[in-house]
DSSP file (Angstrom, degrees, kcal/mol; ACC not computed):
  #  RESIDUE AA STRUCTURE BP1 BP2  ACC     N-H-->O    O-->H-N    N-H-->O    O-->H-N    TCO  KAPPA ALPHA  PHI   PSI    X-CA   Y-CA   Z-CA
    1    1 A X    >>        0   0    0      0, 0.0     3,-0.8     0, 0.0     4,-0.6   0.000 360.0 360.0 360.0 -49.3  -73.1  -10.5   10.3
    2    2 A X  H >>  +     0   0    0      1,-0.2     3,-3.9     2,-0.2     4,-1.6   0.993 360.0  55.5 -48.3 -57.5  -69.9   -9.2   12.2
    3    3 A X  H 3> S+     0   0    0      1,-0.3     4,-0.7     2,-0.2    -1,-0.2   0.612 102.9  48.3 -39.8 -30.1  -72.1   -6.7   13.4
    4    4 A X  H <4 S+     0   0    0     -3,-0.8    -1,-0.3     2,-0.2     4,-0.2   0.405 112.1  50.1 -95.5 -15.2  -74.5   -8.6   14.8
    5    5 A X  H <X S+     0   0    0     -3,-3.9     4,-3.0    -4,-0.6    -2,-0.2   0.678 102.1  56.0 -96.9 -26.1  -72.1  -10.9   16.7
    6    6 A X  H  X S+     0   0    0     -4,-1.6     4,-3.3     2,-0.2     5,-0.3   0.894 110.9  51.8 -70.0 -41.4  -70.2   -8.5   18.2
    7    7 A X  H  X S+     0   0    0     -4,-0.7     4,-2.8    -5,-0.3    -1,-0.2   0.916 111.9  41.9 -46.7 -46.2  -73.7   -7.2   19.7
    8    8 A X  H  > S+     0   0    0     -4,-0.2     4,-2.9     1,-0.2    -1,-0.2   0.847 110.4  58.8 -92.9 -28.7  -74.7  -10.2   20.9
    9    9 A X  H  X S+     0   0    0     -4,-3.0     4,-1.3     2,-0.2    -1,-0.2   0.939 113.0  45.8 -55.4 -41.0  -70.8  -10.8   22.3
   10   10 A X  H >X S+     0   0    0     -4,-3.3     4,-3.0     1,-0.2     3,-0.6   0.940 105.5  57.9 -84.2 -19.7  -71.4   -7.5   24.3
   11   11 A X  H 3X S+     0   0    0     -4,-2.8     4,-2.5    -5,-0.3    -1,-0.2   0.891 106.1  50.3 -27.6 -55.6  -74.6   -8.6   25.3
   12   12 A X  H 3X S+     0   0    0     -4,-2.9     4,-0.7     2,-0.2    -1,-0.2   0.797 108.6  48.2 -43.2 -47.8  -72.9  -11.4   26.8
   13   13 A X  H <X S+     0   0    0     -4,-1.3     4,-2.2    -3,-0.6     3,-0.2   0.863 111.1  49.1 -85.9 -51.1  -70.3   -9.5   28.7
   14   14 A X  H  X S+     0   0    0     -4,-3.0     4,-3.2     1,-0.2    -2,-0.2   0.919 113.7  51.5 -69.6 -29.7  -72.7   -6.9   30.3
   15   15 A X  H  X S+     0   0    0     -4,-2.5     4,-1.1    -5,-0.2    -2,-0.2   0.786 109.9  42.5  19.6 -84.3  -74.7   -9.9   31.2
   16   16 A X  H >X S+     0   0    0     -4,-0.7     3,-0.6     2,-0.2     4,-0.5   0.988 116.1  54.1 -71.0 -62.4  -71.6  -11.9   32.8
   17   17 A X  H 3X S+     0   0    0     -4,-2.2     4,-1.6     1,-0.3     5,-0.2   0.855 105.2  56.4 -37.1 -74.5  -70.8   -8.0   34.5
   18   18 A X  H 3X S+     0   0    0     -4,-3.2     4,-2.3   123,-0.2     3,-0.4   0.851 113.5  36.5 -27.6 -53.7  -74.7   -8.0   36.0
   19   19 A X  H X< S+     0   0    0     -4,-1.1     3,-1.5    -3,-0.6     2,-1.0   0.769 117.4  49.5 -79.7 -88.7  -74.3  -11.4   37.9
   20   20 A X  H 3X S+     0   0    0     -4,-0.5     4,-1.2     1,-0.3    -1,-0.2   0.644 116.9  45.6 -36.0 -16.1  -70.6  -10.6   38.9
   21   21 A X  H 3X S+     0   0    0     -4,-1.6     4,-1.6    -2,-1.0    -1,-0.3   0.909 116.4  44.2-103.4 -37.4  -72.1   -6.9   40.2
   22   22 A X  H XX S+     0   0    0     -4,-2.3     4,-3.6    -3,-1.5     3,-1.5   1.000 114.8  49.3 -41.2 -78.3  -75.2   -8.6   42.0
   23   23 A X  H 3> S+     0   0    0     -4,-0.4     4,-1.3     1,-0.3    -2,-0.2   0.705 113.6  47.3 -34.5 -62.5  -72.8  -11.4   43.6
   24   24 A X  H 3X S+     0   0    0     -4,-1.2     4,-0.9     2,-0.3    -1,-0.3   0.684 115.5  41.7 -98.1 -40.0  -70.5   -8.6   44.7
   25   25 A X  H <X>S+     0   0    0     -4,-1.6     4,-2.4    -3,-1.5     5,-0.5   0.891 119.1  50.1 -73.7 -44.3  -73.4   -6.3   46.3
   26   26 A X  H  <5S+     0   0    0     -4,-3.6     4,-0.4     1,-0.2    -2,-0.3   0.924 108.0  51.0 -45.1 -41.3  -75.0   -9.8   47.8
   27   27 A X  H  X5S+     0   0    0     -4,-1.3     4,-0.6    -5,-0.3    -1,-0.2   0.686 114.7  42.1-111.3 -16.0  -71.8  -10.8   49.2
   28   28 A X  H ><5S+     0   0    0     -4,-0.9     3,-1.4    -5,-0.2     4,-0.3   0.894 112.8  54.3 -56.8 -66.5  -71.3   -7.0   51.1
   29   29 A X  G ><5S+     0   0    0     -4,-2.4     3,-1.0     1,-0.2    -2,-0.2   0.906  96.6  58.9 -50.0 -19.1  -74.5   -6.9   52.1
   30   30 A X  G 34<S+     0   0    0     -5,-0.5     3,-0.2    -4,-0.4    -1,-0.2   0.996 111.8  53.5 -69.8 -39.5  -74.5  -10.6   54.0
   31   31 A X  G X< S+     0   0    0     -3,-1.4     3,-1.5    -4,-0.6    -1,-0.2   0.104  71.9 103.3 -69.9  20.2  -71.6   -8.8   56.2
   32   32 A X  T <  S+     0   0    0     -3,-1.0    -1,-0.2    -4,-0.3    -2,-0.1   0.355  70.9  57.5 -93.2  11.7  -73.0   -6.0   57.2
   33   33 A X  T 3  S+     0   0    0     -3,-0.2    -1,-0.3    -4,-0.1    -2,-0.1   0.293  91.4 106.9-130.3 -10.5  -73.7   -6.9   60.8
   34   34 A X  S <  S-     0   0    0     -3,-1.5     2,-0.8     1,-0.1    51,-0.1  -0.438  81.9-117.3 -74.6 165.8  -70.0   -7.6   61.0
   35   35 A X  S    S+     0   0    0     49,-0.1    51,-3.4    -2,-0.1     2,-0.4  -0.672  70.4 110.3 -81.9 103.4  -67.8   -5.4   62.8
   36   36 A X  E     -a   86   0A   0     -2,-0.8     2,-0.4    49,-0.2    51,-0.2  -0.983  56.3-132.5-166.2 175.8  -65.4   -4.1   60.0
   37   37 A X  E     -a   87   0A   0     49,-2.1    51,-4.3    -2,-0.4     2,-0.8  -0.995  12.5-138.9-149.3 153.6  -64.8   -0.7   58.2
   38   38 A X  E     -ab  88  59A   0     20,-2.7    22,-3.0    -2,-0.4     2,-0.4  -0.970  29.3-146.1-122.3 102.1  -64.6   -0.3   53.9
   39   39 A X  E     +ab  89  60A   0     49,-3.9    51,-2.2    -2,-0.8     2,-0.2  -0.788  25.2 178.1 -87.0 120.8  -61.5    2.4   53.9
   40   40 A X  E     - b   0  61A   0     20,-2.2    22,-1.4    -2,-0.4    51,-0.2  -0.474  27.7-130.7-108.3 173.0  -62.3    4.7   50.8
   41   41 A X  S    S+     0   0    0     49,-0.4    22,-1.7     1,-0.3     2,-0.2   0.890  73.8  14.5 -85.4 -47.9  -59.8    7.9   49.9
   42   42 A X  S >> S-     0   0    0     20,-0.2     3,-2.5    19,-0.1     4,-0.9  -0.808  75.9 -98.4-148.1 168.9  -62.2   10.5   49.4
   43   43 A X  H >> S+     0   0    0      1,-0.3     3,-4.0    -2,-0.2     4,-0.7   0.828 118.7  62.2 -45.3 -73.2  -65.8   12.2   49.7
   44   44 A X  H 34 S+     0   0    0      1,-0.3     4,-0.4     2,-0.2    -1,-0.3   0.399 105.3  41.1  -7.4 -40.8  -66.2   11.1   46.1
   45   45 A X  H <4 S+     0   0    0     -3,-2.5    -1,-0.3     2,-0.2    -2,-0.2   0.752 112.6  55.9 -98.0 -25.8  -65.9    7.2   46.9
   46   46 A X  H XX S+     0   0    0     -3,-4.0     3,-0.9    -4,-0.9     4,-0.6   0.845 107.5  52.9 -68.9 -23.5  -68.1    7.7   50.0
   47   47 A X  H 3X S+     0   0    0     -4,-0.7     4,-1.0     1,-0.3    -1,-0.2   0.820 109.2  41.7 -39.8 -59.4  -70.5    9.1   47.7
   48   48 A X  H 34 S+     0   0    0     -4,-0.4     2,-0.3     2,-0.2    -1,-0.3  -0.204 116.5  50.5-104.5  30.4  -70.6    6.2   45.0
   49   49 A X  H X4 S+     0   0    0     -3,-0.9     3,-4.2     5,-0.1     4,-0.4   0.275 113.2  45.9-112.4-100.3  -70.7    3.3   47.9
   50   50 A X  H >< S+     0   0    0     -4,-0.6     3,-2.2     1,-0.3    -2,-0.2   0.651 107.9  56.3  15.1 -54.8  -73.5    5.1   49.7
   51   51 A X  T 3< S+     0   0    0     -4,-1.0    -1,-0.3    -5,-0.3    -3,-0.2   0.956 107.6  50.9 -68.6 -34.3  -75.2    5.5   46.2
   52   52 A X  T <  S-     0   0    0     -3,-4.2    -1,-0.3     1,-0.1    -2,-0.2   0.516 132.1 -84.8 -93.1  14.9  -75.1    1.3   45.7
   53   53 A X  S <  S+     0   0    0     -3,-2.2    -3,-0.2    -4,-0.4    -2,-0.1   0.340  85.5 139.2 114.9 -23.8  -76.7    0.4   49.4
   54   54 A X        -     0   0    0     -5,-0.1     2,-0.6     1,-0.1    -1,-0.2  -0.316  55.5-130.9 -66.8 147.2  -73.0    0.6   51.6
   55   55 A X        -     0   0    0      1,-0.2     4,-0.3    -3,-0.1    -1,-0.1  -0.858   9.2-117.6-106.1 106.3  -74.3    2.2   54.5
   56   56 A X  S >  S+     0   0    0     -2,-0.6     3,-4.2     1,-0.3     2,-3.9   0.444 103.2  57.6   5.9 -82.5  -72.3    5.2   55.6
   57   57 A X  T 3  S+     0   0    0      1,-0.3    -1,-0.3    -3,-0.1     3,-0.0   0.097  94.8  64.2 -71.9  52.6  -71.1    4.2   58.9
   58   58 A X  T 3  S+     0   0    0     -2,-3.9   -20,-2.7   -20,-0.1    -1,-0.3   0.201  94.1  77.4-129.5  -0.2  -69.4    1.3   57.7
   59   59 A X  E <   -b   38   0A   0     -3,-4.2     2,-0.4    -4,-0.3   -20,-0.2  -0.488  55.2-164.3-105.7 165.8  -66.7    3.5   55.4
   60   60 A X  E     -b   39   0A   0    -22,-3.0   -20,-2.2    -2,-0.2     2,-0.3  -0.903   6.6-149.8-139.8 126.7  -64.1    5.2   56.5
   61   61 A X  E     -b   40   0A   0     -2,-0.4   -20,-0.2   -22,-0.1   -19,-0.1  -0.658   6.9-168.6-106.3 169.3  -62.1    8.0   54.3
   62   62 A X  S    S+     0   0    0    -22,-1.4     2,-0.4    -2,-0.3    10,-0.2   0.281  70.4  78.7-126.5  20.2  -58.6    8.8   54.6
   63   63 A X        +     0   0    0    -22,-1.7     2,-0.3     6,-0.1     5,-0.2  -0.997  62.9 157.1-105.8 140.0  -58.4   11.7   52.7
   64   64 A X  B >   -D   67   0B   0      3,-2.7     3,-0.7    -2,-0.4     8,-0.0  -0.956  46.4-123.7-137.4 156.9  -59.8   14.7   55.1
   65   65 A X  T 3  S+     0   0    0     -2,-0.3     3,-0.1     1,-0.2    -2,-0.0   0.616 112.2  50.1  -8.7 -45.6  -59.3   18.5   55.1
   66   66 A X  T 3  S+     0   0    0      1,-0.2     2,-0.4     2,-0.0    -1,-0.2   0.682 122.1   9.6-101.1 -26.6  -58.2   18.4   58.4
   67   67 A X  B <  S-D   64   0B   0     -3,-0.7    -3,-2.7     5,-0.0    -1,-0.2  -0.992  74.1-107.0-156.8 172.1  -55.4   15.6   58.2
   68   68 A X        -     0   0    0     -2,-0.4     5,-0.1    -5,-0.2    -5,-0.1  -0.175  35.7-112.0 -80.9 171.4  -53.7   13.6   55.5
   69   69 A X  S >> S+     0   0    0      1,-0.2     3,-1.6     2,-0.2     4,-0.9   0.729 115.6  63.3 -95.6  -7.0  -54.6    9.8   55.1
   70   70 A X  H 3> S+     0   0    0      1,-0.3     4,-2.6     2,-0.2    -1,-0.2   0.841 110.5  43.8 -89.6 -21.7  -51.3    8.3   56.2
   71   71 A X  H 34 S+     0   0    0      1,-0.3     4,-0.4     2,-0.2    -1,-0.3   0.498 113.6  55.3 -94.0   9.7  -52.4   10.1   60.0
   72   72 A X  H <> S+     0   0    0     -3,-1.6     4,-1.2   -10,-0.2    -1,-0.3   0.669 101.7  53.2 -98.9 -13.0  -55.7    8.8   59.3
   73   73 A X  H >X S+     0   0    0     -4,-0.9     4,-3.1     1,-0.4     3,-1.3   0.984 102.7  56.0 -77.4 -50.7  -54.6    5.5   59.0
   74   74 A X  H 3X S+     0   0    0     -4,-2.6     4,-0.8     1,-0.2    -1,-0.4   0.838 111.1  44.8 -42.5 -33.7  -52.8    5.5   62.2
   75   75 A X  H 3> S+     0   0    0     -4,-0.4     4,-0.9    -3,-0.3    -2,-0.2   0.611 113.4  52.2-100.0 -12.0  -56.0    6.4   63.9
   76   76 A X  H <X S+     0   0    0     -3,-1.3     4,-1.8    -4,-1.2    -2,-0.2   0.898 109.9  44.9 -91.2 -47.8  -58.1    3.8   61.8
   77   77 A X  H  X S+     0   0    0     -4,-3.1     4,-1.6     2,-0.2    -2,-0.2   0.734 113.0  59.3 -74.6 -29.8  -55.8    0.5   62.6
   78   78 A X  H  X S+     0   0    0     -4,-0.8     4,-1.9     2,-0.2    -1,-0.2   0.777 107.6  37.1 -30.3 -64.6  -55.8    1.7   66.2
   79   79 A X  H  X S+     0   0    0     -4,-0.9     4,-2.6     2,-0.2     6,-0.4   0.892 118.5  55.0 -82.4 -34.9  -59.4    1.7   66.9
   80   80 A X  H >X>S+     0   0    0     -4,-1.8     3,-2.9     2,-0.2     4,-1.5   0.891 106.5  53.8 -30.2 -80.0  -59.4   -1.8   64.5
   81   81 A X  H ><5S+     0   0    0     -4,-1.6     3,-0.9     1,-0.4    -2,-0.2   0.695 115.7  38.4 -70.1 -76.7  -56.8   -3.1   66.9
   82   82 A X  H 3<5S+     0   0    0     -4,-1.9    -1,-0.4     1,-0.2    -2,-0.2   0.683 121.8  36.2 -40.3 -41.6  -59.2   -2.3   69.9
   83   83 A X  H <<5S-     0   0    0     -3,-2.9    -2,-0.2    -4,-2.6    -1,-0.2   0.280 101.1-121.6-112.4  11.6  -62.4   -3.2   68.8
   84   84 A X  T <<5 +     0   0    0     -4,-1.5    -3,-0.2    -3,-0.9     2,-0.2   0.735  57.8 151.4  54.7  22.6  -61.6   -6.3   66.6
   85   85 A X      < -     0   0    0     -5,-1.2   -49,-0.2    -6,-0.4    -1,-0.2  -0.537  37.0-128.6 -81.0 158.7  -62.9   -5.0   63.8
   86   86 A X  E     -a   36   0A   0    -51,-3.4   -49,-2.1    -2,-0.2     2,-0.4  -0.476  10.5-125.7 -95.6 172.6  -61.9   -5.7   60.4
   87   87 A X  E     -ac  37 115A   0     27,-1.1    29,-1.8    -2,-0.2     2,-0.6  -0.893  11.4-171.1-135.5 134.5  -60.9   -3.8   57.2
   88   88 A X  E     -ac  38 116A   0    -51,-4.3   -49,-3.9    -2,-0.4     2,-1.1  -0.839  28.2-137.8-104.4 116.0  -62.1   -3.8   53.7
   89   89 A X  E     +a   39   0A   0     27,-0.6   -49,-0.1    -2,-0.6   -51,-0.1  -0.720  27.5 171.1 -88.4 112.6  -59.4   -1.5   51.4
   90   90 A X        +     0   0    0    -51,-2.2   -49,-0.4    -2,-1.1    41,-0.3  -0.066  25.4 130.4 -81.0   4.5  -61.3    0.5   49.1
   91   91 A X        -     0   0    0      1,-0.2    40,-0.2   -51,-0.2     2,-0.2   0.058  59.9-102.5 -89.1-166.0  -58.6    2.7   47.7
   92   92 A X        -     0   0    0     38,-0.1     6,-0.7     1,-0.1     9,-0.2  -0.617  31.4-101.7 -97.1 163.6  -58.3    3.0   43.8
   93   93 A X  S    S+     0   0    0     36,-0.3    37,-0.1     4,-0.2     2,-0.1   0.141  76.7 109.2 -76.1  11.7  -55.8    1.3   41.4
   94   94 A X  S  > S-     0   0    0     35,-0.3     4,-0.7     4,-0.0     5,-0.3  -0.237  93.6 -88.9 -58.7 156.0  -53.5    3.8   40.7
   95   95 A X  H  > S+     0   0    0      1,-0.2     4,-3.3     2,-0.2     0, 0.0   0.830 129.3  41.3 -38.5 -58.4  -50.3    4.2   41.6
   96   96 A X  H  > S+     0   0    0      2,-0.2     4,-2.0     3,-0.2    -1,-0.2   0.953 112.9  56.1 -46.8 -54.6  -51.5    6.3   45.1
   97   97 A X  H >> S+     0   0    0      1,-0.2     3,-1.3     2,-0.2     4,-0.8   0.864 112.0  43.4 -43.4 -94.5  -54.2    3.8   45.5
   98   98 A X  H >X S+     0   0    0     -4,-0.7     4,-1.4    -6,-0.7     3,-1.4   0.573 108.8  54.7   8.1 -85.8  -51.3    1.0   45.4
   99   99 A X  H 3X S+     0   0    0     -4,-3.3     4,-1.0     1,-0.3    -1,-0.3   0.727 116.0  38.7 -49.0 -61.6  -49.1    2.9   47.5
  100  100 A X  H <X S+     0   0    0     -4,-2.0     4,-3.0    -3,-1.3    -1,-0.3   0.749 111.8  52.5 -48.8 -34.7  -52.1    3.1   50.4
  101  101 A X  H <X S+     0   0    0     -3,-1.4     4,-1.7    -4,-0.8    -2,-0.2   1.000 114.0  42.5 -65.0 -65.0  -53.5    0.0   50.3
  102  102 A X  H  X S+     0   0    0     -4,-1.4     4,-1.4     1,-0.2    -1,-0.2   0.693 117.0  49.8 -65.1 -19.2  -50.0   -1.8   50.6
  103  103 A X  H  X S+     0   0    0     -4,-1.0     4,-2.1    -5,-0.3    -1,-0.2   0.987 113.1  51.4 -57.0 -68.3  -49.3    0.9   53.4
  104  104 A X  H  X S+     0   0    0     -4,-3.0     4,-0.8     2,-0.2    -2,-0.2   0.592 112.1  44.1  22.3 -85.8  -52.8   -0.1   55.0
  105  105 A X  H  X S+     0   0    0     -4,-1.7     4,-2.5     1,-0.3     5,-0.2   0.826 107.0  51.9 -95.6 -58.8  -52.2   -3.4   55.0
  106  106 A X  H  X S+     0   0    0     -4,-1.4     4,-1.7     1,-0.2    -1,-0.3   0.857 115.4  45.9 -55.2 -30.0  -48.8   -3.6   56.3
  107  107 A X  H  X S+     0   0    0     -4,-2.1     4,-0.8     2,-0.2    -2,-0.2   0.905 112.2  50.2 -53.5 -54.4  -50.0   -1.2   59.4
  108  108 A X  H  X>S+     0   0    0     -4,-0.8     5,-4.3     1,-0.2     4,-0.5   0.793 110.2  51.2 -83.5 -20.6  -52.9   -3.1   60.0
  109  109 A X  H ><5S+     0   0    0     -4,-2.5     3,-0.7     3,-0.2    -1,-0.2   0.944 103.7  57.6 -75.5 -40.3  -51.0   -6.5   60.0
  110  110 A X  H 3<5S+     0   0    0     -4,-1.7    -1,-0.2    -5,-0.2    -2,-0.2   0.584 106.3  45.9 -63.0 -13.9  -48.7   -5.5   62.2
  111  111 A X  H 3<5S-     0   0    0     -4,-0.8    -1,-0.2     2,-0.2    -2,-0.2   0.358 115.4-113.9-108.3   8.8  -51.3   -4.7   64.8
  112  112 A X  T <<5 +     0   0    0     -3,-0.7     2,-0.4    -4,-0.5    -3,-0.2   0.779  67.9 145.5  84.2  41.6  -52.8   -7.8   64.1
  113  113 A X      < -     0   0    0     -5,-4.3    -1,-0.3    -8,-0.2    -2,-0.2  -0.917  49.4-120.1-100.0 126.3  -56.1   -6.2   62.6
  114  114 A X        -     0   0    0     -2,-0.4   -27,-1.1   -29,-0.1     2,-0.4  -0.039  19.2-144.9 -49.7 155.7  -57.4   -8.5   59.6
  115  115 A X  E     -c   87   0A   0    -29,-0.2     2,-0.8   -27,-0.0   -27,-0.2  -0.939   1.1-152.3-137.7 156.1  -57.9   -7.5   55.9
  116  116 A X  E     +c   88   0A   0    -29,-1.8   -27,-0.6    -2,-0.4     3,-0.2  -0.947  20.4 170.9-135.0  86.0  -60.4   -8.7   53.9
  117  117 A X    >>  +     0   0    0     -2,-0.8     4,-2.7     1,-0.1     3,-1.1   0.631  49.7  88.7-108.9  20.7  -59.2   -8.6   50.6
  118  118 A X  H 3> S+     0   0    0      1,-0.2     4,-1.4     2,-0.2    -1,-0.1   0.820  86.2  56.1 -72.8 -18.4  -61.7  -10.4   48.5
  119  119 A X  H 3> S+     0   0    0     -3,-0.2     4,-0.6     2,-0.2    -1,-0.2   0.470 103.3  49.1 -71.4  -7.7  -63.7   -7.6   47.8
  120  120 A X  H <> S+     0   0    0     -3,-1.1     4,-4.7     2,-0.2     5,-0.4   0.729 113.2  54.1 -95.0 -51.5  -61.1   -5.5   46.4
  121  121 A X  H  X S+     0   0    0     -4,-2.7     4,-3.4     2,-0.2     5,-0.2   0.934 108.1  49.2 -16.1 -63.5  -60.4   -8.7   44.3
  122  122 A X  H  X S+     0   0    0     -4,-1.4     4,-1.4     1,-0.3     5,-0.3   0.948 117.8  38.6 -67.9 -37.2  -63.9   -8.8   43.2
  123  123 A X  H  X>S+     0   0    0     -4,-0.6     5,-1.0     1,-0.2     4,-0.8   0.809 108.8  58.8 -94.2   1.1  -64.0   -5.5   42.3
  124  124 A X  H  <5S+     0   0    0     -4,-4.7    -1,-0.2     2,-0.2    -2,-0.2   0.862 111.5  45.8 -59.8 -43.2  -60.4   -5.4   40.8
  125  125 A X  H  <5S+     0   0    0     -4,-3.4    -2,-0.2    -5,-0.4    -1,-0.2   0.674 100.0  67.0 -84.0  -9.4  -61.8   -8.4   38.3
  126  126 A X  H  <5S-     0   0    0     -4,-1.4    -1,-0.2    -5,-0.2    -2,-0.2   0.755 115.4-125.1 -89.3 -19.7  -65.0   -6.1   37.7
  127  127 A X  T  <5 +     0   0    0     -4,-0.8     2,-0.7     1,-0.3    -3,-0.1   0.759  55.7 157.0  91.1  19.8  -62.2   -3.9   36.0
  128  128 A X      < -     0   0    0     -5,-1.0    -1,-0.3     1,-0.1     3,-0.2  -0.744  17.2-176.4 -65.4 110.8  -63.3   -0.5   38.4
  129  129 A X        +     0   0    0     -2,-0.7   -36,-0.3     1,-0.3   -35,-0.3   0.244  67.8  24.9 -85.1   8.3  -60.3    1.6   38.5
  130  130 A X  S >  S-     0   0    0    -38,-0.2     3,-2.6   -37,-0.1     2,-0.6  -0.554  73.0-141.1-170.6  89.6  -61.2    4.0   40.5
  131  131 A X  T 3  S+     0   0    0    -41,-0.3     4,-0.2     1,-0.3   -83,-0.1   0.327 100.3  70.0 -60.2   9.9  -64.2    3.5   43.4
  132  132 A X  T 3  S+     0   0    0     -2,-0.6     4,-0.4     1,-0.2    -1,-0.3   0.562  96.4  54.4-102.7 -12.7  -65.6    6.9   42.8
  133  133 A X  S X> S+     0   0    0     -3,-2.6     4,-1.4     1,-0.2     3,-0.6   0.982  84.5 102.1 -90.2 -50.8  -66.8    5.4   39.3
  134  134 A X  H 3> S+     0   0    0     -4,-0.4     4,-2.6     1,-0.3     5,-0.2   0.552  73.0  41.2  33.0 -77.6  -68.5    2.7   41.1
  135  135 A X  H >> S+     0   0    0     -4,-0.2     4,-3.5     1,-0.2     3,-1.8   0.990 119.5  45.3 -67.3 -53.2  -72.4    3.5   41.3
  136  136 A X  H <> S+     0   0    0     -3,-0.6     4,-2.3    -4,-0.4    -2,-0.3   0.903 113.1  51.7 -70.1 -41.1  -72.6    4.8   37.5
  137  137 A X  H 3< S+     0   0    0     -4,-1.4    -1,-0.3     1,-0.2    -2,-0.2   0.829 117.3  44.0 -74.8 -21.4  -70.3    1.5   36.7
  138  138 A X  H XX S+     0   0    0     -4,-2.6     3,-1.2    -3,-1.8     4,-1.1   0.958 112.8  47.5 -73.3 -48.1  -73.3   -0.4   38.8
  139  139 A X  H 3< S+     0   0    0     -4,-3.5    -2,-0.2     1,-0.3    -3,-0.2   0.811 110.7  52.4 -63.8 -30.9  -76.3    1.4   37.3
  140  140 A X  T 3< S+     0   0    0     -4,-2.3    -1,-0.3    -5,-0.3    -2,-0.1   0.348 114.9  37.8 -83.7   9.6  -75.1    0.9   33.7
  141  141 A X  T <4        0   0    0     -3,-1.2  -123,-0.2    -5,-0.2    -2,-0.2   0.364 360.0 360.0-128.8 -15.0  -74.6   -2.8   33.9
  142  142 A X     <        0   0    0     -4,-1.1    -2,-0.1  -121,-0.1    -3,-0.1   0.610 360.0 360.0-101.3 360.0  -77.5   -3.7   36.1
């Protein structure tokens, strides 16, 4: 009998996950004609947006070969700043993730560039730690 409830409890829960992971791709996709960029860290997360429908030239990473993210960031709030676009923070929920976002944010506020953070929200409550896990966390719940 336990056995059989606990099933049907996770049932439930991947369920609830499916609409909250539809809602979350619906409600990107409706924005997508906006002017805005979804800042990721690394290849790995452009990878796993890409792989759920984000379309490539809407991300931005800030890790590259060629420079560090803190000089990328500068060059990312810059062109915001200019072109009124807005920014969706993508980084993970680890301590670095942390540490960028709240860098990010403060940068981009101070140049008066908007942040969008209900999407990091949504996926903060979908309980992704890490955006590179992202498509596999979509494919298995949808």
């Amino acid at each position: 009998m336990k056995k059989y409830r606990r099933e049907k409890r996770r049932e439930a829960e991947k369920e609830n996950y499916s609409e909250k992971i539809k809602r979350f791709l619906e409600d990107i996709e409706k924005i997508y004609d906006e002017d805005f960029f979804i800042v990721v860290e690394g290849k790995n997360d452009i990878k796993s947006l890409v792989g759920i429908g984000i379309p490539e030239k809407k991300i931005f990473q800030l890790k590259t070969p060629q420079k560090g993210a803190y000089n990328r960031i500068a060059e990312l709030v810059e062109f915001c700043a200019e072109n009124n676009y807005f920014i969706i923070i993508f980084t993970d929920f680890d301590d670095e993730g942390k540490k960028l976002y709240n860098y990010i944010k403060e940068k981009a506020q101070k140049e008066g560039v908007k942040i969008n953070d209900s999407f990091r929200d949504k996926l903060k409550n979908l309980k992704v730690s890490h955006v590179e896990g992202l498509r596999r966390f979509v494919e298995r719940n949808i």
